[in-house]
ROKOLZA-199169 format. One record per residue: x, y, z of N, C-alpha, C, O in turn; residue number from 1. Coordinates in steps of 0.2 Angstrom, whole numbers. Each point is the difference from the previous one (the first is absolute). Layout:
residues N
<r n_xx="X" n_yy="Y" n_zz="Z" ca_xx="X" ca_yy="Y" ca_zz="Z" c_xx="X" c_yy="Y" c_zz="Z" o_xx="X" o_yy="Y" o_zz="Z" nr="NUM"/>
...
END
This chain:
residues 101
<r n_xx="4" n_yy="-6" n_zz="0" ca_xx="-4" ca_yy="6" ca_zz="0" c_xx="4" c_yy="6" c_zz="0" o_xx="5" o_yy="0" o_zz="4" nr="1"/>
<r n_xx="-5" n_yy="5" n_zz="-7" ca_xx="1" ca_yy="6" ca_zz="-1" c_xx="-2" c_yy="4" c_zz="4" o_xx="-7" o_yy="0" o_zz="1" nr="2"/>
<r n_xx="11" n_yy="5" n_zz="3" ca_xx="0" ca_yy="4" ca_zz="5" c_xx="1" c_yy="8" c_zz="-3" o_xx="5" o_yy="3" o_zz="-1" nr="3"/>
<r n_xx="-12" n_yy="-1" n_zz="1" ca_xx="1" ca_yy="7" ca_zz="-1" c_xx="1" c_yy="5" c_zz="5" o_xx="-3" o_yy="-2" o_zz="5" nr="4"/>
<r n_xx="6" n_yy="7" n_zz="-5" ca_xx="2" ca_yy="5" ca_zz="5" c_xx="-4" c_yy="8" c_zz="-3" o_xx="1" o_yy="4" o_zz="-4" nr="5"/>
<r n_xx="-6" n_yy="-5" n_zz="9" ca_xx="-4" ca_yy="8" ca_zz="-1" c_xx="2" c_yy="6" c_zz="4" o_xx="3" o_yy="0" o_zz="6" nr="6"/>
<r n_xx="-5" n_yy="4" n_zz="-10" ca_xx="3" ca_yy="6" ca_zz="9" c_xx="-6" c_yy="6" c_zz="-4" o_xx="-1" o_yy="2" o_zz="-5" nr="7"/>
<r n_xx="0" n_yy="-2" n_zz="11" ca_xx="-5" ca_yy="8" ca_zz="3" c_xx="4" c_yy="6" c_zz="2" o_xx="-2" o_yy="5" o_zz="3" nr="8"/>
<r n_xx="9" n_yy="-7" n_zz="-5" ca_xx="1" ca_yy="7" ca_zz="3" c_xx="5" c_yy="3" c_zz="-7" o_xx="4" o_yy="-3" o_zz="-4" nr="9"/>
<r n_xx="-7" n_yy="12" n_zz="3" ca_xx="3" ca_yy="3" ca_zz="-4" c_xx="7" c_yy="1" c_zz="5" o_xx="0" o_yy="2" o_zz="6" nr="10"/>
<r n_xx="6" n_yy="-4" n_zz="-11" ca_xx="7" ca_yy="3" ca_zz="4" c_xx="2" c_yy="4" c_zz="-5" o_xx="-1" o_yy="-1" o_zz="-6" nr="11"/>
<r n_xx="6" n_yy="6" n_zz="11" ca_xx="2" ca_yy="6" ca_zz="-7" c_xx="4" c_yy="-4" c_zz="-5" o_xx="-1" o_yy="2" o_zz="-6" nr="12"/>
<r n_xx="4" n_yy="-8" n_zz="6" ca_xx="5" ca_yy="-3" ca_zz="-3" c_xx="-6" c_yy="0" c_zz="-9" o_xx="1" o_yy="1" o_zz="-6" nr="13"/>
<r n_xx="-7" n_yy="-2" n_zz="10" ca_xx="-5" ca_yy="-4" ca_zz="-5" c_xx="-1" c_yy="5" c_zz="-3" o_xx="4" o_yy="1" o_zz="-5" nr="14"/>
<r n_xx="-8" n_yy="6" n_zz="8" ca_xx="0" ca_yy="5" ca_zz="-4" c_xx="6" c_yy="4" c_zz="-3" o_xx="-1" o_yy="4" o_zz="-5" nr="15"/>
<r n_xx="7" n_yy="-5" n_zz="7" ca_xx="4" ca_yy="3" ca_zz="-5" c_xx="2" c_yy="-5" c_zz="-7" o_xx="3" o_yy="2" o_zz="-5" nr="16"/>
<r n_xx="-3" n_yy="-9" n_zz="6" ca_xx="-2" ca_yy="-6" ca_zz="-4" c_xx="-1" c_yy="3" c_zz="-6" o_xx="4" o_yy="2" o_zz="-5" nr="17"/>
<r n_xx="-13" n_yy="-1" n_zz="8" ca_xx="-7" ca_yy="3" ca_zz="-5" c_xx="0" c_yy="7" c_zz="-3" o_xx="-3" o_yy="3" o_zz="-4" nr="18"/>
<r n_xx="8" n_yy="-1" n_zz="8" ca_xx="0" ca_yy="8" ca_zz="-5" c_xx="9" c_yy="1" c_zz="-5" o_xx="2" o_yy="4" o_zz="-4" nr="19"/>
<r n_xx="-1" n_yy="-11" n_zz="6" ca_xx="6" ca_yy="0" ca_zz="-5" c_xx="-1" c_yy="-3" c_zz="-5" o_xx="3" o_yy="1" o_zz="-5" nr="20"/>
<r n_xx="-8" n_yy="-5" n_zz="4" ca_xx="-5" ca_yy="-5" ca_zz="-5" c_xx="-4" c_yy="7" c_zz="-4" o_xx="2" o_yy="2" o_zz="-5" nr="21"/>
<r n_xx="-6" n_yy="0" n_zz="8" ca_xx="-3" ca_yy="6" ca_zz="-2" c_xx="5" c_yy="5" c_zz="-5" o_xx="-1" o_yy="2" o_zz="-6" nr="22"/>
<r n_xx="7" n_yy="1" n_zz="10" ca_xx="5" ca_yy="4" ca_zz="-4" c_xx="2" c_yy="-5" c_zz="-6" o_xx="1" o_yy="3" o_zz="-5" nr="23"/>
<r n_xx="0" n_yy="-9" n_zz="5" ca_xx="2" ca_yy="-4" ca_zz="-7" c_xx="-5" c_yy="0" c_zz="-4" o_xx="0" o_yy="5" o_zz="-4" nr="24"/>
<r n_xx="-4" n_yy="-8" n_zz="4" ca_xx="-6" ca_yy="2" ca_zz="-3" c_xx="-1" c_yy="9" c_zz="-5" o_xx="1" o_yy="2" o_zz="-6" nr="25"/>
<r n_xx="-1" n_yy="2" n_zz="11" ca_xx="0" ca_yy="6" ca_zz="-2" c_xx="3" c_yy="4" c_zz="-5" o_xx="-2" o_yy="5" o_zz="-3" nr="26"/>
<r n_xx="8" n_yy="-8" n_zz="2" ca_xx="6" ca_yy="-1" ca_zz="-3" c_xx="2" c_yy="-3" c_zz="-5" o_xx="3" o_yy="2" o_zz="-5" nr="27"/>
<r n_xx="-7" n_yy="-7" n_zz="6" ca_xx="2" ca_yy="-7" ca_zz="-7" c_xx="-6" c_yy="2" c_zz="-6" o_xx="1" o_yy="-1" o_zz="-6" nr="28"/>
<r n_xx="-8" n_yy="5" n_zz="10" ca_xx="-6" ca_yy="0" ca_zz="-4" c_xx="1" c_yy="6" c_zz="-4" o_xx="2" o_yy="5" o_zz="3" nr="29"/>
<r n_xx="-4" n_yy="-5" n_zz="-11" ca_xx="4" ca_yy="4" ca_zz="-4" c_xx="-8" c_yy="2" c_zz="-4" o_xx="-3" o_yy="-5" o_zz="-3" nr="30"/>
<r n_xx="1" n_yy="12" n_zz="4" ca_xx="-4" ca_yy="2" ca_zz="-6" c_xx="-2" c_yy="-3" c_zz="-7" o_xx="5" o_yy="0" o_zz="-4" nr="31"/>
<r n_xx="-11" n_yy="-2" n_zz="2" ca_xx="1" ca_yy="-2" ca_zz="-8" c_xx="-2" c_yy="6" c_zz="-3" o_xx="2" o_yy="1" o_zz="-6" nr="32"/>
<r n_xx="-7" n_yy="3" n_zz="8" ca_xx="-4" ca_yy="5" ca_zz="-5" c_xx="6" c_yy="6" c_zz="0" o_xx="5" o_yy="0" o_zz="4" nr="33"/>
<r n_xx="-5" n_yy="2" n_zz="-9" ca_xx="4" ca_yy="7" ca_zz="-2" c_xx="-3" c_yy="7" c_zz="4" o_xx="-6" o_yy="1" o_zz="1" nr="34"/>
<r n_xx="10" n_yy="3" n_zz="2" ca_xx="-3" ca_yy="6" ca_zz="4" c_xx="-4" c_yy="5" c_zz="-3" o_xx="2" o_yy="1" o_zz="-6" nr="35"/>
<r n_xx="-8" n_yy="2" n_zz="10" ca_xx="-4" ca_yy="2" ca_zz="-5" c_xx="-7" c_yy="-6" c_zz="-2" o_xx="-6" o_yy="1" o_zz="-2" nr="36"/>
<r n_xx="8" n_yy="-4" n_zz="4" ca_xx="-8" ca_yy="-4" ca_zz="-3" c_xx="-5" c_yy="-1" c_zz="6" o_xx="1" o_yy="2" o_zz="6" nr="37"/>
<r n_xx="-6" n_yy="-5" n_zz="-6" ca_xx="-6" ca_yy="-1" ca_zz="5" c_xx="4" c_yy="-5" c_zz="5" o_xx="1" o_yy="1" o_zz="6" nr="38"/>
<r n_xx="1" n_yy="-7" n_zz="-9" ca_xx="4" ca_yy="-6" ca_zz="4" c_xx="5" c_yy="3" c_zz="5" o_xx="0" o_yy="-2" o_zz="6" nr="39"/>
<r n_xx="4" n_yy="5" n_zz="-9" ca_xx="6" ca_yy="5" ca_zz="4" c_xx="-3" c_yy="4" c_zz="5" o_xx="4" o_yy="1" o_zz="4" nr="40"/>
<r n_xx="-10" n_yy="2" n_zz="-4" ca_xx="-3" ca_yy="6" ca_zz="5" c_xx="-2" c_yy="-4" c_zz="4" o_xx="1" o_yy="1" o_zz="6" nr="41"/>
<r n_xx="-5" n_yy="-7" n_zz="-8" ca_xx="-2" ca_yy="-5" ca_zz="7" c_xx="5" c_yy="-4" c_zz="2" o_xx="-2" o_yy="-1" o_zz="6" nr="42"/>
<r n_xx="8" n_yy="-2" n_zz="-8" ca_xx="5" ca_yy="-3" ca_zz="2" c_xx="2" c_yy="6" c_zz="6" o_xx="-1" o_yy="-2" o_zz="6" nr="43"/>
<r n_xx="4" n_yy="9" n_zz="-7" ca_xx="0" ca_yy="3" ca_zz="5" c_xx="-3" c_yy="1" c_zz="6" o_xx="3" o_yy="1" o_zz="5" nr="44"/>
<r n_xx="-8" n_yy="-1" n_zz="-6" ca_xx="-5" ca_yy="0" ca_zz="7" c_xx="1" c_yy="-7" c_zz="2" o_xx="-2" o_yy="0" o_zz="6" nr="45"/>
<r n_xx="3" n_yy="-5" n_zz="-8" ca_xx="2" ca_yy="-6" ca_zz="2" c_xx="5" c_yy="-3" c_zz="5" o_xx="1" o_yy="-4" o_zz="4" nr="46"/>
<r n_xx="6" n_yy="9" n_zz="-8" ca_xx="4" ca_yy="1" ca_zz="0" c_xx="3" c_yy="5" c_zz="9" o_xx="3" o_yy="-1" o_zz="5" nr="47"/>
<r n_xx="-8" n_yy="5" n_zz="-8" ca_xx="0" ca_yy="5" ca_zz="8" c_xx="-6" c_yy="-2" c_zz="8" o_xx="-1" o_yy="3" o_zz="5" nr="48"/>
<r n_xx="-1" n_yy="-8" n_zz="-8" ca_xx="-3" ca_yy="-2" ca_zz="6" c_xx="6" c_yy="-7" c_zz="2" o_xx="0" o_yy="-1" o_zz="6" nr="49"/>
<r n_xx="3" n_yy="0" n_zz="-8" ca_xx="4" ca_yy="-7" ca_zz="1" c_xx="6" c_yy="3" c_zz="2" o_xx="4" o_yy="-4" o_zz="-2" nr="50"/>
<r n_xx="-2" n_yy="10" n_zz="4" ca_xx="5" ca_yy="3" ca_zz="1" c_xx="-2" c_yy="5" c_zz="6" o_xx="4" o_yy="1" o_zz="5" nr="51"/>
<r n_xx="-11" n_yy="1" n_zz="-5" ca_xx="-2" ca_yy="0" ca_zz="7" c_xx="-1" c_yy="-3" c_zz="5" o_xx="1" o_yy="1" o_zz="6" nr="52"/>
<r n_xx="-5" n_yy="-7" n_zz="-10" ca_xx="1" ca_yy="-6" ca_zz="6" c_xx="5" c_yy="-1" c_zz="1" o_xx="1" o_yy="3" o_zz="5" nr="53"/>
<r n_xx="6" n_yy="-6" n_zz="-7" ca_xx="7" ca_yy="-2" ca_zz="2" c_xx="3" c_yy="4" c_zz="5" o_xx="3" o_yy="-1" o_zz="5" nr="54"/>
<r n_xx="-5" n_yy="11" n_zz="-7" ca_xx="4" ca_yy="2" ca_zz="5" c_xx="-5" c_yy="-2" c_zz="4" o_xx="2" o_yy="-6" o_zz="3" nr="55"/>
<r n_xx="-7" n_yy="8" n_zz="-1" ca_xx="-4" ca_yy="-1" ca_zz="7" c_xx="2" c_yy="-8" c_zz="4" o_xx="1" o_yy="-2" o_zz="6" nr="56"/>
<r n_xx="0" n_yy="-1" n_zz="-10" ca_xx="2" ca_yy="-7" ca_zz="5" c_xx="5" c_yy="1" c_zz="1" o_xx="2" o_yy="-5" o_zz="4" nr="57"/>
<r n_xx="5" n_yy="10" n_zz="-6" ca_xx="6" ca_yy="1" ca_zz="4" c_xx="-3" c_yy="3" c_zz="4" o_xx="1" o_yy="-3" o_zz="5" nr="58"/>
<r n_xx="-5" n_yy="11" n_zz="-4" ca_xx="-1" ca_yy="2" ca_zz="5" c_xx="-2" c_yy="-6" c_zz="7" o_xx="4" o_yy="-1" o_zz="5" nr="59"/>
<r n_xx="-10" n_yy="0" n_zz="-7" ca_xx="-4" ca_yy="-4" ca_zz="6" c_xx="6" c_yy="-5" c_zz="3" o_xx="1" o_yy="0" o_zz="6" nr="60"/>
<r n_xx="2" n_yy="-4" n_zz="-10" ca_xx="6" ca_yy="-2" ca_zz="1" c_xx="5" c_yy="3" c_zz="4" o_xx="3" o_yy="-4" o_zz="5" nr="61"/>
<r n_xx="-1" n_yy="9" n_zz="-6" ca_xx="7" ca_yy="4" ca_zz="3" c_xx="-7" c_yy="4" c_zz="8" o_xx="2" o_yy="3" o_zz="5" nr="62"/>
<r n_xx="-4" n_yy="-4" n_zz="-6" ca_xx="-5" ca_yy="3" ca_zz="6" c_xx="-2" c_yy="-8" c_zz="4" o_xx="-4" o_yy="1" o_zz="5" nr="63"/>
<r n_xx="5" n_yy="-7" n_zz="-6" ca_xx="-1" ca_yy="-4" ca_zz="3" c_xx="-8" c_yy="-3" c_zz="-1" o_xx="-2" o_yy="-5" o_zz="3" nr="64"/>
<r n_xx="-3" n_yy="9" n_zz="-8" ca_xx="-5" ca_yy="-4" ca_zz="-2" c_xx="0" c_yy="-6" c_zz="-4" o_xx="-2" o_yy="0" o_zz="-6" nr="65"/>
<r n_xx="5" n_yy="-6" n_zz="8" ca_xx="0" ca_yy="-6" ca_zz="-5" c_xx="-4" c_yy="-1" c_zz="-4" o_xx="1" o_yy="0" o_zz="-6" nr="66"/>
<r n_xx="-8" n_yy="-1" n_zz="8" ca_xx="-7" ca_yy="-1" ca_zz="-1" c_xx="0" c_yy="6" c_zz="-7" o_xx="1" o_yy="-2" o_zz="-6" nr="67"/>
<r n_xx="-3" n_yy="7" n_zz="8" ca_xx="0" ca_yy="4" ca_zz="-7" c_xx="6" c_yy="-1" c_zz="-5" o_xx="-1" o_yy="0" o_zz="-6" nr="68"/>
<r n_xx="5" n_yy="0" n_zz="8" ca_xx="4" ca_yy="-1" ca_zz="-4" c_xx="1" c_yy="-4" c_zz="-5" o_xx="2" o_yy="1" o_zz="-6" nr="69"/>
<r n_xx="-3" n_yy="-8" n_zz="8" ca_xx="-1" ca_yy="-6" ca_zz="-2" c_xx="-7" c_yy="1" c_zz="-6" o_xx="1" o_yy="-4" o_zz="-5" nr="70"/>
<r n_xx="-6" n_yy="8" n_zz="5" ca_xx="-6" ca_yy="0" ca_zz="-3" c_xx="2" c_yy="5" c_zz="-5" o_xx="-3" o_yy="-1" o_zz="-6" nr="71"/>
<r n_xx="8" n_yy="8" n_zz="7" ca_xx="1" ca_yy="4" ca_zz="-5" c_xx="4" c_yy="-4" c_zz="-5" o_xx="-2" o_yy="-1" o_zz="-6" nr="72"/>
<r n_xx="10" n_yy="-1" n_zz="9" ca_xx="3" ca_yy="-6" ca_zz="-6" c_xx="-6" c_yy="-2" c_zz="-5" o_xx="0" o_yy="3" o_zz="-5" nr="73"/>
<r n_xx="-4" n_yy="-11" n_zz="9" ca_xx="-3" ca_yy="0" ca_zz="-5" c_xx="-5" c_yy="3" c_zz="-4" o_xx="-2" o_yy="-3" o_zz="-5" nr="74"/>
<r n_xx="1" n_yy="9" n_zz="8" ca_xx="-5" ca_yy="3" ca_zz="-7" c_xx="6" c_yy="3" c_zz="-4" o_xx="-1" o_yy="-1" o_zz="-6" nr="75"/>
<r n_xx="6" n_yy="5" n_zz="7" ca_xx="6" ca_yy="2" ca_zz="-3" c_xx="0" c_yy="-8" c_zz="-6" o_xx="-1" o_yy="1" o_zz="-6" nr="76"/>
<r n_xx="1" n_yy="-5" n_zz="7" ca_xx="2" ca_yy="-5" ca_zz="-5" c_xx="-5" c_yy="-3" c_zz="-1" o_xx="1" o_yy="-4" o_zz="-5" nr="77"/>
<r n_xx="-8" n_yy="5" n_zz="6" ca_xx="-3" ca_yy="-2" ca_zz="-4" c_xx="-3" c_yy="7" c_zz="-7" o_xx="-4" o_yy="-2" o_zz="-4" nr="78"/>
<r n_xx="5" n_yy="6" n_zz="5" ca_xx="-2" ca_yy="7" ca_zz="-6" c_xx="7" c_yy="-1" c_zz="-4" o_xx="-1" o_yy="2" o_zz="-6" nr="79"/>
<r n_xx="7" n_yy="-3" n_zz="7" ca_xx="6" ca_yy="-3" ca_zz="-6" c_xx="-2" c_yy="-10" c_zz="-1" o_xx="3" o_yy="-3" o_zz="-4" nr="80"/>
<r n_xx="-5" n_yy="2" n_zz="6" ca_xx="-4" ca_yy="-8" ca_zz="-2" c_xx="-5" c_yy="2" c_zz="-6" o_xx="2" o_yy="0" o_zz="-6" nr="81"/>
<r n_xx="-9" n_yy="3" n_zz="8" ca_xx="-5" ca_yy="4" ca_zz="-2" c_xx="4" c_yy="1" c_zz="-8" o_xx="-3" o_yy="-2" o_zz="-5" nr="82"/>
<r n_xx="7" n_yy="6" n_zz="5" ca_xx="3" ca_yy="6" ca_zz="-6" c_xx="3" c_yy="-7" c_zz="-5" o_xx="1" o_yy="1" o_zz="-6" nr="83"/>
<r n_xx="1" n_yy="-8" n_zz="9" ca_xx="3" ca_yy="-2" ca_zz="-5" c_xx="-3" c_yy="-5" c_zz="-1" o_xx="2" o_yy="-4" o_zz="-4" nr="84"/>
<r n_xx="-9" n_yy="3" n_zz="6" ca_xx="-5" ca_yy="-6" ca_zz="-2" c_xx="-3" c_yy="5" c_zz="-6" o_xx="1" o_yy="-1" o_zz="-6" nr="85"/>
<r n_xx="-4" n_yy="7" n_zz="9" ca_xx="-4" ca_yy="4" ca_zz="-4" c_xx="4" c_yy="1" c_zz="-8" o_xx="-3" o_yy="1" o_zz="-5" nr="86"/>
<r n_xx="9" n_yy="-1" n_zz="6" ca_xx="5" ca_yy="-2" ca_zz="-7" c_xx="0" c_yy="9" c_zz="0" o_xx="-1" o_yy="3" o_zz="-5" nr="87"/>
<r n_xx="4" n_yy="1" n_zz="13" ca_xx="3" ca_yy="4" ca_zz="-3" c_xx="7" c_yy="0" c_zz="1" o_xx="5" o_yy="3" o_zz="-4" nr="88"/>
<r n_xx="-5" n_yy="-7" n_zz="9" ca_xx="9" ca_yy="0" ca_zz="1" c_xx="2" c_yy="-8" c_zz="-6" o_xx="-3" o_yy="-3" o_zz="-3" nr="89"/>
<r n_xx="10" n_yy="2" n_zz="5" ca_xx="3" ca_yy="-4" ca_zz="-4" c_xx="4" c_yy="-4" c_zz="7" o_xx="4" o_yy="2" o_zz="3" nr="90"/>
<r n_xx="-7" n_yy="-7" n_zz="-2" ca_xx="4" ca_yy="-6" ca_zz="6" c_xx="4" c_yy="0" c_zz="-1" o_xx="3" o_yy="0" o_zz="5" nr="91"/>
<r n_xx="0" n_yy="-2" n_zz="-10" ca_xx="5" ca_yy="-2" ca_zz="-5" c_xx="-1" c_yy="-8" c_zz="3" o_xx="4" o_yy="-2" o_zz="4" nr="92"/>
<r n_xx="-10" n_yy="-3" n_zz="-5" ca_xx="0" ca_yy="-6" ca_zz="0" c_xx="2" c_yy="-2" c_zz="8" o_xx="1" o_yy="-6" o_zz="1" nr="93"/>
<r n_xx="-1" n_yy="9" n_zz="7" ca_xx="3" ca_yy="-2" ca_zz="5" c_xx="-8" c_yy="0" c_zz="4" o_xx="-4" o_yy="4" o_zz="3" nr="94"/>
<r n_xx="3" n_yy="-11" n_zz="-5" ca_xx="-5" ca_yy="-3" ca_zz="6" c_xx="1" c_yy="-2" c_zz="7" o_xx="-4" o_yy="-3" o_zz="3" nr="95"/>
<r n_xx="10" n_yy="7" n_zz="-1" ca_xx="0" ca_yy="-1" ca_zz="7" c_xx="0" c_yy="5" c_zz="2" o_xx="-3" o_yy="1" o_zz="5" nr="96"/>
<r n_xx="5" n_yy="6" n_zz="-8" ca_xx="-4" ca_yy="6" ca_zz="3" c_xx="-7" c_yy="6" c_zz="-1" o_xx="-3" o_yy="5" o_zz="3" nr="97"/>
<r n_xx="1" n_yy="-10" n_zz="-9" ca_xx="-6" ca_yy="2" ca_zz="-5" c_xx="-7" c_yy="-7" c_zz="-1" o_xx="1" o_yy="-5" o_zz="-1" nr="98"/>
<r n_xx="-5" n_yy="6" n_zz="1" ca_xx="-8" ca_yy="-7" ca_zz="-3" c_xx="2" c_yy="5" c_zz="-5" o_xx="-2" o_yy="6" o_zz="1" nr="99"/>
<r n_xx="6" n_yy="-9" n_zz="-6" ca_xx="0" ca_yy="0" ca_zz="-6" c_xx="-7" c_yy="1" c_zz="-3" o_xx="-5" o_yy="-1" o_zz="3" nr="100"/>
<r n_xx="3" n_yy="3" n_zz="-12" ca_xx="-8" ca_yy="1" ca_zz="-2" c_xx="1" c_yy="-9" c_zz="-2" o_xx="-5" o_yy="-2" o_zz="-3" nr="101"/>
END
């Protein structure tokens, strides 16, 4: 039998993890539409909500809120997930930091 290890507890070790997954992620996902078109103005706003969430889970994070923080991460990663299902960003093929379309 196989012994799985669960844990309830967020540790900062986990949240700087998930916000360093996040920063790759953010990083590797690469615009397809050309600047100037409708895709590109909403990739933005996609763009700048997943950059608010990530700061804000450093913040909550450097202030010792794990719980928030752990929740900002992942909406920060899921609006750059969103951006490359939606086929605005470019994964470039990495289904372990992306649900690929």
């Amino acid at each position: 039998m196989i012994e799985i290890q669960l844990s309830d507890k967020i540790s900062e070790e986990k949240l700087i993890h998930y916000i360093g997954l996040t920063k790759k992620a953010r990083e590797k996902a690469t615009p397809i539409h050309e600047e100037g078109t409708t895709e590109a103005s909403q990739l933005a706003v996609m763009l700048r909500m997943a950059d608010d969430y990530a700061n804000d889970a450093i913040h909550f994070m450097n202030n010792g809120d794990f719980v928030r923080s752990f929740g900002a991460i992942n909406y920060a990663h899921a609006w750059i997930d969103a951006g490359v299902k939606l086929r605005l960003l470019d994964g470039h093929g990495d289904d372990v930091l992306f649900t690929l379309p």
